[in-house]
BADOMAR-457213 format. One line per 8 residues: number of its first residue (from 1); their letters; for each residue x, y, z of N, C-alpha, C. Coordinates in steps of 0.05 Angstrom, whole numbers, plus 5000, padded with zeros to 4 digits. Example, Ala and Ser with C-alpha at 12.3 -4.5 7.8 and 13.67 -1.06 7.14 Angstrom:
<sites>
1	AS	5264:4886:5156:5246:4910:5156:5264:4934:5156  5257:4955:5142:5273:4979:5143:5258:5001:5157;
</sites>
This chain:
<sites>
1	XXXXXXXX	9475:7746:4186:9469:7745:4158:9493:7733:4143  9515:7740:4148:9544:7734:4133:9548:7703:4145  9534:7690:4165:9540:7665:4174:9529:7657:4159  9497:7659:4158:9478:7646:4135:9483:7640:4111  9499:7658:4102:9505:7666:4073:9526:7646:4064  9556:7646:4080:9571:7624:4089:9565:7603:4088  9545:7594:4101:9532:7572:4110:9523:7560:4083  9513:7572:4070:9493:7567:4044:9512:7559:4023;
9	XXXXXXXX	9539:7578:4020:9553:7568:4005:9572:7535:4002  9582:7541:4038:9592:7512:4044:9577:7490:4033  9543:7492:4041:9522:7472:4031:9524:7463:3996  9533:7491:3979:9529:7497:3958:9548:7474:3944  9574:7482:3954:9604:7471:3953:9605:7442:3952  9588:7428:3980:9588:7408:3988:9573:7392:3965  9545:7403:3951:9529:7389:3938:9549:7390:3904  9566:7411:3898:9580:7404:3872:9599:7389:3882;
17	XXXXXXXX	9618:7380:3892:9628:7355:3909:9623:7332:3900  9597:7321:3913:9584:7308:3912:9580:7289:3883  9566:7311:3872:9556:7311:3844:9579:7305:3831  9602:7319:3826:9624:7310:3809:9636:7281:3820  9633:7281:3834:9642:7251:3846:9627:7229:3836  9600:7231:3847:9581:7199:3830:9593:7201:3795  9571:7179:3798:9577:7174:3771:9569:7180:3749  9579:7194:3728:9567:7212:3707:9567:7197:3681;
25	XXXXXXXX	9568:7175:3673:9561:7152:3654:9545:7131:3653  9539:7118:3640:9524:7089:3646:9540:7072:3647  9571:7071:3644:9589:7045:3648:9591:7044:3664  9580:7020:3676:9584:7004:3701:9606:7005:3718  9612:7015:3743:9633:7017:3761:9657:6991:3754  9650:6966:3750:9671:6957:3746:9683:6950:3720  9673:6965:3699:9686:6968:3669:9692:6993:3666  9699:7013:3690:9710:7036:3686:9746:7027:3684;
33	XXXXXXXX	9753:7054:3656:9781:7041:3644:9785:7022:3629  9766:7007:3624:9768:6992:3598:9762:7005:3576  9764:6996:3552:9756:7003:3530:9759:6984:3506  9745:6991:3486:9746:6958:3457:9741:6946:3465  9756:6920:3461:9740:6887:3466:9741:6883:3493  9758:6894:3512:9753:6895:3542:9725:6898:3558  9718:6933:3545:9697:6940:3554:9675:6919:3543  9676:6913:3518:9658:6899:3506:9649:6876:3520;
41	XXXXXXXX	9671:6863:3539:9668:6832:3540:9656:6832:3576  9672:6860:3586:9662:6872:3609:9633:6870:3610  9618:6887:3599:9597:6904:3599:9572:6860:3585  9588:6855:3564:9572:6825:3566:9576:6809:3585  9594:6807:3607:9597:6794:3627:9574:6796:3654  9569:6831:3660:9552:6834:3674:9528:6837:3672  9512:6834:3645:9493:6837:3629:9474:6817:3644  9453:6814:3649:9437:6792:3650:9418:6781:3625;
49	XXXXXXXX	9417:6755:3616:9407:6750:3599:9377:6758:3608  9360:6753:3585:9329:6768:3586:9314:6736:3579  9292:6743:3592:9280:6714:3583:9263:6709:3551  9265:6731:3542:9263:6723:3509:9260:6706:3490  9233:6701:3490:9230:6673:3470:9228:6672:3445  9234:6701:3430:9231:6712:3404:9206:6720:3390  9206:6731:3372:9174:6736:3360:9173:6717:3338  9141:6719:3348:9133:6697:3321:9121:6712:3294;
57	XXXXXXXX	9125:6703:3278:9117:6714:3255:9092:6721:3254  9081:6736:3242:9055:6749:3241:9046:6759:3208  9030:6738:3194:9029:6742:3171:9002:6761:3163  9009:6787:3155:8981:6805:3148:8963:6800:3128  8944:6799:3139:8919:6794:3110:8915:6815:3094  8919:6811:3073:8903:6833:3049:8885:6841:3064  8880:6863:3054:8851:6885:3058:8843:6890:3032  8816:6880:3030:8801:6885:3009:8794:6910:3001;
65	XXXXXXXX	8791:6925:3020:8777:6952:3026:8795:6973:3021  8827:6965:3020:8846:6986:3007:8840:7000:2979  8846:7015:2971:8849:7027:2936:8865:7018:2940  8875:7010:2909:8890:6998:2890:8907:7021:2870  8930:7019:2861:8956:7036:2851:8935:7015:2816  8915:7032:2809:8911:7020:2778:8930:7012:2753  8951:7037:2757:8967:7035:2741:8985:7009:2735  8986:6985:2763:8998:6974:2761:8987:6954:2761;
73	XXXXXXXX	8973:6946:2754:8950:6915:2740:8950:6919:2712  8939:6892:2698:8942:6892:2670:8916:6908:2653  8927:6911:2635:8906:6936:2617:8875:6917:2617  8875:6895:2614:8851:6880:2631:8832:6883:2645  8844:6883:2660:8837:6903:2698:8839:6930:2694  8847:6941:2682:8847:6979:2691:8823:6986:2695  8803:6986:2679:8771:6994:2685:8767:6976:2710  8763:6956:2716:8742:6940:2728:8768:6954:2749;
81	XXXXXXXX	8791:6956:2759:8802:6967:2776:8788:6991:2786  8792:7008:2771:8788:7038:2764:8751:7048:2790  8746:7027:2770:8713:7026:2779:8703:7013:2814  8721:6993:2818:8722:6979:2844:8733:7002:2860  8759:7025:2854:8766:7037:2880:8743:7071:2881  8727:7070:2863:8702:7096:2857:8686:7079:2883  8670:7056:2877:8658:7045:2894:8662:7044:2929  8695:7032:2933:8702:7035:2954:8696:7064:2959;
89	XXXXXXXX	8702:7082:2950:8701:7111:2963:8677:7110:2965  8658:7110:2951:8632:7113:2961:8625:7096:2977  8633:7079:2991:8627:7062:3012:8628:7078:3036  8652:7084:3038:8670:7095:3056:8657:7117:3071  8639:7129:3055:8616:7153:3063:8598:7141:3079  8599:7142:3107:8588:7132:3125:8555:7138:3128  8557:7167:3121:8531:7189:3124:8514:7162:3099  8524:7167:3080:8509:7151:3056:8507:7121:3059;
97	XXXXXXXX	8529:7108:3070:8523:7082:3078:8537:7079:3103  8512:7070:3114:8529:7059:3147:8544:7035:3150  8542:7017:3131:8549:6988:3129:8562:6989:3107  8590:6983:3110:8616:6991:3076:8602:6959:3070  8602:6940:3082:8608:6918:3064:8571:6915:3053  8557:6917:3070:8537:6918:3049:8533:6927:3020  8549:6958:3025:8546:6975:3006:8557:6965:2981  8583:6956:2987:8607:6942:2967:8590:6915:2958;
105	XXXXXXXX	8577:6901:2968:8569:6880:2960:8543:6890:2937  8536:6912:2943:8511:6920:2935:8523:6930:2912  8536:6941:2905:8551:6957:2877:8571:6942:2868  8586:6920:2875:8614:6919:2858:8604:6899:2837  8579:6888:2836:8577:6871:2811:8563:6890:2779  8564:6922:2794:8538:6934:2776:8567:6942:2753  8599:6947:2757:8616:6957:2735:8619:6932:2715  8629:6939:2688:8633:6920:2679:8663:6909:2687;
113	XXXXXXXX	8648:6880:2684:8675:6859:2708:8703:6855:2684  8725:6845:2691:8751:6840:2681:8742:6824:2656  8759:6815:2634:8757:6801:2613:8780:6786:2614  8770:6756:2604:8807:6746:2590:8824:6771:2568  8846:6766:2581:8870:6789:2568:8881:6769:2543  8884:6791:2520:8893:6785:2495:8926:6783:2495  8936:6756:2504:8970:6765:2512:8984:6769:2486  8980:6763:2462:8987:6768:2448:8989:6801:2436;
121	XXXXXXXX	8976:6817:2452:8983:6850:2449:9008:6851:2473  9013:6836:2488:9024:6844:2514:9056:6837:2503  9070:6852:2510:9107:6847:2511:9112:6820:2515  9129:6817:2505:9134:6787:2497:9152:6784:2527  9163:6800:2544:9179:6801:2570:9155:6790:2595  9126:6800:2587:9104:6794:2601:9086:6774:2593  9080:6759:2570:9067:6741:2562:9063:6712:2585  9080:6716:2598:9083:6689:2619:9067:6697:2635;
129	XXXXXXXX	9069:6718:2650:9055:6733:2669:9015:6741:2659  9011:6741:2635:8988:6746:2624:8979:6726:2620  8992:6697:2615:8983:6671:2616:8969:6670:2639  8986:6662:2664:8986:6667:2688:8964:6678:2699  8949:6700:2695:8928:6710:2705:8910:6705:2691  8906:6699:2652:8884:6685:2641:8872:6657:2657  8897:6651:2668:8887:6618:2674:8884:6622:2710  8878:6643:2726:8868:6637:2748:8850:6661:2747;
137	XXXXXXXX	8841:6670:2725:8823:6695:2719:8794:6688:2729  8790:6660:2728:8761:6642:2721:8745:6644:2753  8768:6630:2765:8774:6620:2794:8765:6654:2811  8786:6674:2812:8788:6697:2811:8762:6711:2816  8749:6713:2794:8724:6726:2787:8703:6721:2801  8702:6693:2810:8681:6688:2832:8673:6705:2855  8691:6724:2859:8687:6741:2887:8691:6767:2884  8682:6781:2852:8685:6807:2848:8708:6827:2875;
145	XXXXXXXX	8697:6830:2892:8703:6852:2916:8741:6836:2925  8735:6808:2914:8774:6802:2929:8781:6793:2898  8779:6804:2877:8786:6790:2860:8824:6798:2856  8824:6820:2865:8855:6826:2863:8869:6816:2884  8862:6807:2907:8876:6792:2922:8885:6764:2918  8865:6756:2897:8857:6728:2896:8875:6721:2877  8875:6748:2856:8886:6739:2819:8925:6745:2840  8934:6766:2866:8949:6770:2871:8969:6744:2890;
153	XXXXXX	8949:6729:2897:8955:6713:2905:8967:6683:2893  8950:6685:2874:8956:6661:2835:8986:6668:2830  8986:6690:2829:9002:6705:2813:9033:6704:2829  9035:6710:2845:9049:6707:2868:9062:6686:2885  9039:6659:2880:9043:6634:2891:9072:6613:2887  9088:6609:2905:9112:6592:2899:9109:6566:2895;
</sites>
């Protein structure tokens, strides 16, 4: 029993040994002892480049089907806003309609639609900007359900 026991420990001994000996970092065996621009130039030396062709840009489309932050369109739009994201929600009710875009097509002409904006109530800091959406308001309007993407896109355009 006391050989066994012995025995087990030697084994025990042997395996912390072992263990303290490998290697207990990720720096590479031969940038051990460097450090700063050494290690730095070390560690890029043995590096293999990656075949990496970069990413390509990936430009997101509006979603029509989002709500909209009302508050932040022109007093113009607040109703016809207001009224377009009530609709979406009721779309969205699957039980009630199984088909959102039918549904949306089927209701978003029934609120009353946007008006030309009176810029002359509007801050004289914003008047450019109220121009701006009078004159692609027209264009705009043709598609009730993207009309904020559409007027956001006018608006927006470089």
């Amino acid at each position: 029993m006391t050989n066994r026991l012995f025995g087990c420990v030697l084994v025990a001994c042997g395996l912390c040994v072992a263990a303290a000996s490998a290697q207990t970092t990720l720096m590479p065996p031969e940038c051990a002892g460097k450090t700063g621009a050494q290690l730095d130039q070390c560690v890029r030396d043995i590096t293999q480049p990656s075949n990496f062709g970069g990413f390509e840009p990936y430009e997101q489309k509006p979603d029509p089907s989002q709500l909209l932050n009302c508050l932040m369109v022109s007093k113009a739009d607040e109703g016809f806003c207001i009224q377009r994201n009530e609709i979406i929600l009721e779309c969205r009710n699957r039980v009630k309609n199984p088909d959102f875009d039918a549904c949306v097509t089927r209701l978003i002409g029934r609120p009353q639609l946007p008006r030309v904006a009176d810029c002359a109530r509007v801050p004289a800091a914003q008047r450019n900007r109220c121009a701006l959406r009078n004159k692609s308001f027209g264009e705009c309007l043709s598609d009730p359900y993207r009309y904020f993407i559409c007027l956001g896109d006018k608006m927006n355009a470089k």
